[in-house]
Residue, then its C-alpha position, 0 to 999 in steps of 0.5 A: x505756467x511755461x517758464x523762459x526755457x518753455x518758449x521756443x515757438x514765438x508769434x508776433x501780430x501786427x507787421x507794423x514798425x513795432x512789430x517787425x522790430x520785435x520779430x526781428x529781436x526774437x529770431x536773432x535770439x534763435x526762436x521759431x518766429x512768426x510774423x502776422x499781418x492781415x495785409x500780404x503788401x505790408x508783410x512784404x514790406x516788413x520782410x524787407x525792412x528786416x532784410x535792411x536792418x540785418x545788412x546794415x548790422x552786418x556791414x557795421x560789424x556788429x552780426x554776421x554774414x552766417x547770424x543774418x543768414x540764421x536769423x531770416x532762416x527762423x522768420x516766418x511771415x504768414x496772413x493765414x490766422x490759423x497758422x498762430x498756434x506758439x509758446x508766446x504770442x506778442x500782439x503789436x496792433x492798433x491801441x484799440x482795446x476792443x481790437x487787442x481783446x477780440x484778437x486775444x479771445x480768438x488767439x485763446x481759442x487756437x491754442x493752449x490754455x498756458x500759452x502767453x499772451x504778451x501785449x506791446x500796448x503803450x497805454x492801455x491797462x493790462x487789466x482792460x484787455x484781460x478781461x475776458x479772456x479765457x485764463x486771463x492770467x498769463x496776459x501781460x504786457x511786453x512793452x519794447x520801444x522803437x526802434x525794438x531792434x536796437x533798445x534796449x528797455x522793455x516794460x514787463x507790467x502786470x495786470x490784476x489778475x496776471x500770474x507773477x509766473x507769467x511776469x517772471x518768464x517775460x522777465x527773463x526772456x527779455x534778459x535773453x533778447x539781450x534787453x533791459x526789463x523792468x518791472x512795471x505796475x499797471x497804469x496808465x502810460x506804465x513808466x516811460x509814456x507817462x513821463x515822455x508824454x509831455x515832451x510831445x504834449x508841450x512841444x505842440x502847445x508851444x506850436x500851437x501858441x506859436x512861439x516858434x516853428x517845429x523845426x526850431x524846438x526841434x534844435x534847441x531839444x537837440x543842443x540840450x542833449x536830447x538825441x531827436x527833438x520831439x517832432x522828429x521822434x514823432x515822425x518816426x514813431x508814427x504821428x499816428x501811433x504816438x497822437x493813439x498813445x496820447x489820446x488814450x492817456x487823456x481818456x485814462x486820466x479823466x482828461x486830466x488838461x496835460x494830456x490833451x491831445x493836439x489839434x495840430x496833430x490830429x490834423x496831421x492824422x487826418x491828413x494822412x501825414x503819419x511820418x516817416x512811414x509815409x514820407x511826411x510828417x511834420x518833416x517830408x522825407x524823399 
């Protein structure tokens, strides 16, 4: 199995919010970084979102001019699946487990068999997506939160049959992107989701009920000392990624009532109203 002084070569798939988060993380660190996605419009995109963070890091003074001219020089962004031949591949895709394992199969088949492959599912077991897969136990779960440029935790969780080699060399790597990693066992929702889940959940029954508008738990989450109400941590995590994460978290639970999903924010789903990556949310942005 590699250890942290292995990985020099690093793919990340999905050029989603998470994904050019976490690519961004790794080529600030000095790794050869790949970023994949299917679609040629949203790598574009990504790239300049990446672009953006880095100025705006170098206009607080917290990098360089030359460390934003570094790390754009280790980024790579390519649609060309072929291309995904790393040390560590980080999969940051729809929570669908059928999705996660097909990609890792086919990963598994391009590349060699101590290759890792990290998942930064929210929610779904480690476990589940292992199955099957060819040496099943360097998958493990690599959890980076939103935005992944600047948190600092990252959930190292591991599967059932996850090699603690693998765990440890997520662990330290982690380290070395400057983060916060803690290990994690393998269930539902790991640590955080399982405990932030009603602070959305609870949010929107109270919507629901009406007992007041959006805006108004919003306020009175912020004036307790939380630093974004739960509907505009919403918004920027994705409506629809977060509605993904609290479905799956039903489904895995046995649906278990407190943590059934929203109507309302299933609505919004619909609706295509996934945001601030859409320019509407619960709130609309210009």
């Amino acid at each position: 199995m590699k250890n942290s002084t292995d990985i020099k070569k690093v793919a990340i798939i999905g050029a989603g919010t998470m994904g050019l988060g976490i690519a961004q993380v790794f080529a600030q660190k000095g790794y050869a970084t790949f970023l994949f996605d299917l679609n040629e419009a949203i790598l574009e995109k990504a790239k300049s979102i990446i672009e953006k963070n880095l100025t705006k890091a170098v206009e607080s003074k917290r990098i360089s001019e030359e460390n934003k001219t570094a790390t754009l020089s280790q980024l790579s962004f390519t649609a060309d699946f072929s291309k995904l031949k790393a040390d560590l591949i980080v999969e940051a895709i729809i929570e669908k487990l059928d999705i996660k394992q097909k990609l890792f199969h086919d990963l598994a088949l391009q590349n060699d068999e101590d290759t890792i492959l990290a998942t930064n599912t929210s929610s779904i077991p480690i476990t589940q997506i292992a199955r099957g897969i060819p040496n099943e136990s360097r998958v493990v779960g690599m959890h980076f939160f939103n935005p992944a440029h600047i948190m600092k935790l990252v959930e190292v969780i591991s599967g059932a049959s996850t090699d603690k080699a693998v765990a440890d060399c997520i662990y330290e790597i982690s380290k070395k992107l400057d983060k916060t990693p803690v290990y994690v066992k393998d269930s539902p929702g790991f640590i955080v989701n399982r405990v932030a889940r009603h602070y959305y959940v609870e949010a929107l029954k109270t919507l629901e009920e009406q007992v007041t508008s959006f805006e108004t738990i919003d306020k009175q989450m912020e004036s307790l000392g939380f630093k974004m109400g739960p509907f505009k941590l919403m918004d920027l995590i994705g409506v629809d990624t977060n509605f993904s994460v609290t479905s799956s978290m039903f489904a895995s639970f046995h649906q278990d009532s407190k943590f059934r999903p929203s109507r309302i924010q299933q609505q919004k789903v619909d609706a295509g109203h996934h945001g601030i990556k859409t320019k509407k949310g619960f709130y609309t942005y210009e």
